[in-house]
C-alpha positions in Angstrom: 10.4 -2.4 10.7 9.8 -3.7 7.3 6.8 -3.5 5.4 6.6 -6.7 3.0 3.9 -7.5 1.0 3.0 -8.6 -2.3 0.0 -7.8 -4.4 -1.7 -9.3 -7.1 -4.3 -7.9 -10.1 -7.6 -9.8 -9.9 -11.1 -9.7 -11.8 -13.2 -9.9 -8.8 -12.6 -10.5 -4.9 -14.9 -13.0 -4.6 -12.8 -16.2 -4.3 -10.0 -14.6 -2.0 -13.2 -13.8 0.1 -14.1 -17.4 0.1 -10.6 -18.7 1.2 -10.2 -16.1 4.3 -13.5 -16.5 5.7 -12.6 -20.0 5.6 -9.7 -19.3 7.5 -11.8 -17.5 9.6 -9.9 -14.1 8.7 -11.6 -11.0 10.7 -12.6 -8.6 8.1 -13.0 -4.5 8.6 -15.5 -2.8 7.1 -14.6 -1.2 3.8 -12.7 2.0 4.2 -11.9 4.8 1.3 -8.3 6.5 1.4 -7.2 9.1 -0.3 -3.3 8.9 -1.0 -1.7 12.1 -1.5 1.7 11.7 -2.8 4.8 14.4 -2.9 7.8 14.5 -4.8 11.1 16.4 -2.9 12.6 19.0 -4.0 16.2 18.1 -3.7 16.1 14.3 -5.5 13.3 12.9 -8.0 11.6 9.8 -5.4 10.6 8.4 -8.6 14.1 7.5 -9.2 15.4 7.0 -5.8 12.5 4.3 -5.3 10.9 6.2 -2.5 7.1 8.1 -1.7 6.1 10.8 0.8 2.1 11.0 0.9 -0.6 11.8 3.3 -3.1 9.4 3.8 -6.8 10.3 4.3 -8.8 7.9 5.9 -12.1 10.0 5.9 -11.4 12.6 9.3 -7.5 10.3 9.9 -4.6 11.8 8.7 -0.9 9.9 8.4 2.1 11.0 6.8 4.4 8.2 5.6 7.7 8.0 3.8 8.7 4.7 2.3 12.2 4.0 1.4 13.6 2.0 -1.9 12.1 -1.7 -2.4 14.8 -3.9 -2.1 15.6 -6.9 -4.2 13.2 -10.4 -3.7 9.7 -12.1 -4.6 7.9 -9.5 -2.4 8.1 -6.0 -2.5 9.8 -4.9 0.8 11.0 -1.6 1.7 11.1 0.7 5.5 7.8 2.3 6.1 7.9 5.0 8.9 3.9 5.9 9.3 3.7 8.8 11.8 -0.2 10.3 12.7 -1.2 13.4 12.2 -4.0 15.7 13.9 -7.3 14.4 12.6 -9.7 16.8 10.2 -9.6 18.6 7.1 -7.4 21.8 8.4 -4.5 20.0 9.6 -4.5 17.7 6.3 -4.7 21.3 4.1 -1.9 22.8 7.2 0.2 19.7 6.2 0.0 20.4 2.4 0.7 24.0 2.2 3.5 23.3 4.7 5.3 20.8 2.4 4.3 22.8 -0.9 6.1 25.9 0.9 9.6 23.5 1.5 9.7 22.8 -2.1 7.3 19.2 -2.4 5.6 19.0 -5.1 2.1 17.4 -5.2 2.8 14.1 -7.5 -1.1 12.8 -7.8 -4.1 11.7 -5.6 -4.7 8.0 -5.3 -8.4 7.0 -4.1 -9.2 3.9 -3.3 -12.1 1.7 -2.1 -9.8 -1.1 0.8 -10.8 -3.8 2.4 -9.1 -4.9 5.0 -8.8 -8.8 6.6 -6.5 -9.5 9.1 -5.6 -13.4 10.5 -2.6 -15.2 11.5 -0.1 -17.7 9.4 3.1 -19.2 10.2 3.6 -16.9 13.1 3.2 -14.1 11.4 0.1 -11.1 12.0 -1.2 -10.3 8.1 -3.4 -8.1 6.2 -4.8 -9.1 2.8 -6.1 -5.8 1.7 -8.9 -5.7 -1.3 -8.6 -3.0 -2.9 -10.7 -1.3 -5.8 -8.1 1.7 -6.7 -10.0 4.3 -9.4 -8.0 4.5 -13.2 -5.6 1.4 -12.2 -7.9 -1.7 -11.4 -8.6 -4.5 -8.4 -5.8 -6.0 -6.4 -5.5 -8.4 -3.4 -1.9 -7.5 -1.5 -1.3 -9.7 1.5 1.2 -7.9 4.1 3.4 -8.8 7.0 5.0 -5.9 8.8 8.4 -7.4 10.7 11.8 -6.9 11.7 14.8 -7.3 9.1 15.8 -10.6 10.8 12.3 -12.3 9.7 12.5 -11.1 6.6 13.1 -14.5 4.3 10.9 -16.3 6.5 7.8 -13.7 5.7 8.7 -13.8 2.0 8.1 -17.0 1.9 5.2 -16.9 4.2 3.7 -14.6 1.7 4.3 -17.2 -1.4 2.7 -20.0 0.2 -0.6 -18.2 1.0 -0.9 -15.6 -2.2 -0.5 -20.0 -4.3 -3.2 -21.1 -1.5 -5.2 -17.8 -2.4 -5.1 -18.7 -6.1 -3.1 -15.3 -6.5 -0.8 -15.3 -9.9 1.5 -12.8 -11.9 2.6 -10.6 -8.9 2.9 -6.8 -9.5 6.1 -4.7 -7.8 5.0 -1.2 -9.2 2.8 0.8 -6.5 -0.6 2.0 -7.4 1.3 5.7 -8.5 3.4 4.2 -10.5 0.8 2.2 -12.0 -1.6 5.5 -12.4 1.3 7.9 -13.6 2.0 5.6 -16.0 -1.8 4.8 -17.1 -2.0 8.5 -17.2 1.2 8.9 -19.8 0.2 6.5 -22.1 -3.5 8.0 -22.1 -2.4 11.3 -22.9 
């Protein structure tokens, strides 16, 4: 499957709100995460386009690798999310386990999400809203499908982030943006 989504810097969330409630949008209740990202020790992901991290969702755990982005309007790229044993110990087994195979912790992303899911040209989406700490607030809207219904999500995704008022799309993920925050602070 194919994780495809496009996400957008905004000053507030209160107008995408608006718009999903009025397409009746179901709405989770906010949710911090805690991104733990690794680098490998036999390639630099930061040049082969890819990310290994550990999610925490306060007691959930999940591993995920995502490969390159490939070329379009949205950012699209293979997501393989696999769970992991709930809790603080197996998070900390998880870590020490990588560290000892040569990953290298790459940074911590926090963030404050919410998450509203609802249906649009045959598609199941999530717009998250998301409040990440050092990089900013961002709206992404995302459709996870097959490689087949991959133009037809793409543009599924345009027409909604125009009908959400969304402009000046960002491709970097919230590391890159925070890594490279960082480097120019320091």
């Amino acid at each position: 499957m194919l994780e495809i989504e496009m996400k957008f810097p905004v000053p507030d969330f209160a107008s995408v709100e608006k718009t999903l409630q009025a397409w009746q949008a179901r709405p989770e209740p906010a949710i911090d995460e805690a991104d733990h990202y690794f680098n490998a020790p036999d390639r630099d992901f930061a040049r082969t386009d890819e990310a290994m991290r550990l999610r925490r969702i306060g007691e959930r755990n999940l591993i995920t690798y995502k490969g390159p982005k490939q070329p379009g309007p949205a950012k699209t790229r293979t997501e393989i999310e696999v769970p992991l044993e709930r809790g603080d110990a197996a998070a900390d087994g998880f870590c020490q386990l990588v560290q000892k195979l040569g990953y290298r912790p790459t940074a911590v992303v926090r963030k404050r999400r919410a998450i509203w899911h609802f249906q649009r040209d045959g598609f199941d989406l999530q717009a998250c809203l998301d409040q990440v700490d050092e990089v900013g607030r961002f709206v992404e809207i995302e459709i996870v499908a097959p490689p087949e219904q991959r133009a037809a999500a793409e543009q599924s995704l345009q027409k909604i982030a125009a009908e959400l008022g969304l402009r000046h799309s960002e491709r970097r993920s919230y590391l890159e943006m925070l890594l490279a925050r960082r480097e120019a602070a320091s």
